[in-house]
C-alpha positions as CSV (number, residue, x, y, z in Angstrom):
1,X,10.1,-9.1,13.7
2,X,8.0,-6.4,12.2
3,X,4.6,-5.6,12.9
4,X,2.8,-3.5,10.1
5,X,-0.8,-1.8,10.7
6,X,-2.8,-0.5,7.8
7,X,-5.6,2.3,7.7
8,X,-7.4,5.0,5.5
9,X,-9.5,2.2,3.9
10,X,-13.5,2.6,3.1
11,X,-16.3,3.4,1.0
12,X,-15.6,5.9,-1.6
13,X,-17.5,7.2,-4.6
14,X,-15.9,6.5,-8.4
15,X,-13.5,9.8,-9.1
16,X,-13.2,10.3,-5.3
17,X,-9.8,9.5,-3.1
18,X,-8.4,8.1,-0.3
19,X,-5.7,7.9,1.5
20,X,-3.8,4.9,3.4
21,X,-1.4,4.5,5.8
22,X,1.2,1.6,6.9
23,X,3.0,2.0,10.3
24,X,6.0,-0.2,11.2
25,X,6.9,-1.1,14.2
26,X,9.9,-4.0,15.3
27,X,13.5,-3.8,15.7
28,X,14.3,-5.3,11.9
29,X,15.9,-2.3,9.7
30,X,13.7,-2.3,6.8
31,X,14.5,-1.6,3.0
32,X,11.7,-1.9,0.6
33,X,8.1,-0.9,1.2
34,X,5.0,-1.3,-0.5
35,X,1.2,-1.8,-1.4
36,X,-0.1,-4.4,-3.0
37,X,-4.2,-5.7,-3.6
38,X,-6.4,-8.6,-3.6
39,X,-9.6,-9.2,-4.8
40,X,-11.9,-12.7,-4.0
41,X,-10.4,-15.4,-6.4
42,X,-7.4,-13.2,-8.0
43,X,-3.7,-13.1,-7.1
44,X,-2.4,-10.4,-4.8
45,X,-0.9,-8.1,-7.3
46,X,1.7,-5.1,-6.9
47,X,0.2,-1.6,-6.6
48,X,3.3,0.4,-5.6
49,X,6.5,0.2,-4.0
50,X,9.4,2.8,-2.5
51,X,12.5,2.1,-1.3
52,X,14.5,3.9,1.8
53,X,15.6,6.2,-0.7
54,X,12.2,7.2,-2.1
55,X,12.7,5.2,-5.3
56,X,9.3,4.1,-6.2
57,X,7.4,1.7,-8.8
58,X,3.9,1.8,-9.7
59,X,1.7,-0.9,-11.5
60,X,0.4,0.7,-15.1
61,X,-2.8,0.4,-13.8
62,X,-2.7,3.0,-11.2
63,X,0.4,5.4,-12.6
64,X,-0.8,8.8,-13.0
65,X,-3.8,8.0,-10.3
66,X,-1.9,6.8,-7.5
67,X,1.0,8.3,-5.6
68,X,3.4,6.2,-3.0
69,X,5.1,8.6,-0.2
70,X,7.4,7.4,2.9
71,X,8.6,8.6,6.0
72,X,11.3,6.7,7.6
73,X,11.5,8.6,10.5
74,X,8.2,7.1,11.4
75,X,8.6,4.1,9.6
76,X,5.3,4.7,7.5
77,X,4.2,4.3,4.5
78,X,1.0,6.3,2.4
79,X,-0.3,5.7,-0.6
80,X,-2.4,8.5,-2.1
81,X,-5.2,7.1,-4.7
82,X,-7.2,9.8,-6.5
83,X,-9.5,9.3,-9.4
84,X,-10.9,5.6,-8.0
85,X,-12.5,3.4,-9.8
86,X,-14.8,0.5,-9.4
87,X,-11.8,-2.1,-10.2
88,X,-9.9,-0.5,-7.9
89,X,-12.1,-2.5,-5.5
90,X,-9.5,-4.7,-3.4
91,X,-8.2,-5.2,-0.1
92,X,-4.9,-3.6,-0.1
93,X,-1.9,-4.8,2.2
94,X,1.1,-3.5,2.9
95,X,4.3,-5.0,2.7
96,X,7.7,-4.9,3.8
97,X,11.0,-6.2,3.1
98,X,14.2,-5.9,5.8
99,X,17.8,-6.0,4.7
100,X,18.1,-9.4,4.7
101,X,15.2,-10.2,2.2
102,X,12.1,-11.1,4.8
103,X,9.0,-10.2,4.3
104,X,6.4,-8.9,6.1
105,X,2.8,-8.2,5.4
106,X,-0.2,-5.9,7.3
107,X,-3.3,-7.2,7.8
108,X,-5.1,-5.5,4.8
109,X,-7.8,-2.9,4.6
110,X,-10.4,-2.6,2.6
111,X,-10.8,-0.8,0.0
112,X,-14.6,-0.3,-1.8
113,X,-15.3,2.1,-5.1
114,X,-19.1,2.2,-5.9
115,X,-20.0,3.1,-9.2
């Protein structure tokens, strides 16, 4: 099993930034990493991902904004978001995949870009 905990979320200002963080804990070796956001009545969509390696993957919507970063000696993942906007509004979870293709998802934090 693997238990993920996400922070860093809140109120923040269009053109400010934030910062999350996604801890793993559990015995399952994990491979992929990654954020992803919700809003009320829309699909969860991708927002970033980063493998063990540091290979990453960013939605258009947030390249050039948003920056994905990993440590795997703490297991943790951050995901730096400058220049917010108000449709970046969304509670963001994180997720993990293992070597064998499970996935795991955190709780979600909130996320809230006044205008």
């Amino acid at each position: 099993q693997v238990q993920l905990v996400e922070s860093g979320g809140g109120l923040v200002q269009a053109g400010g930034s934030l910062r999350l963080s996604c801890a793993a804990s559990g015995t399952i070796f994990i491979n992929v990493m990654g954020w992803y956001r919700q809003a009320p009545g829309e699909q969860r969509e991708l927002v970033a991902t980063i493998s063990r390696n540091g290979r990453t993957n960013y939605a258009d919507s947030v390249k050039g904004r948003f920056s994905i970063s990993r440590d795997n000696a703490r297991n943790t993942i951050y995901l730096q978001m400058n220049s917010l906007k108000p449709n970046d509004t969304h509670v963001y979870y994180c997720k993990a995949t293992s070597w064998n293709g499970m996935d795991y998802w955190g709780k979600g934090t909130l996320v809230t870009v006044s205008s």
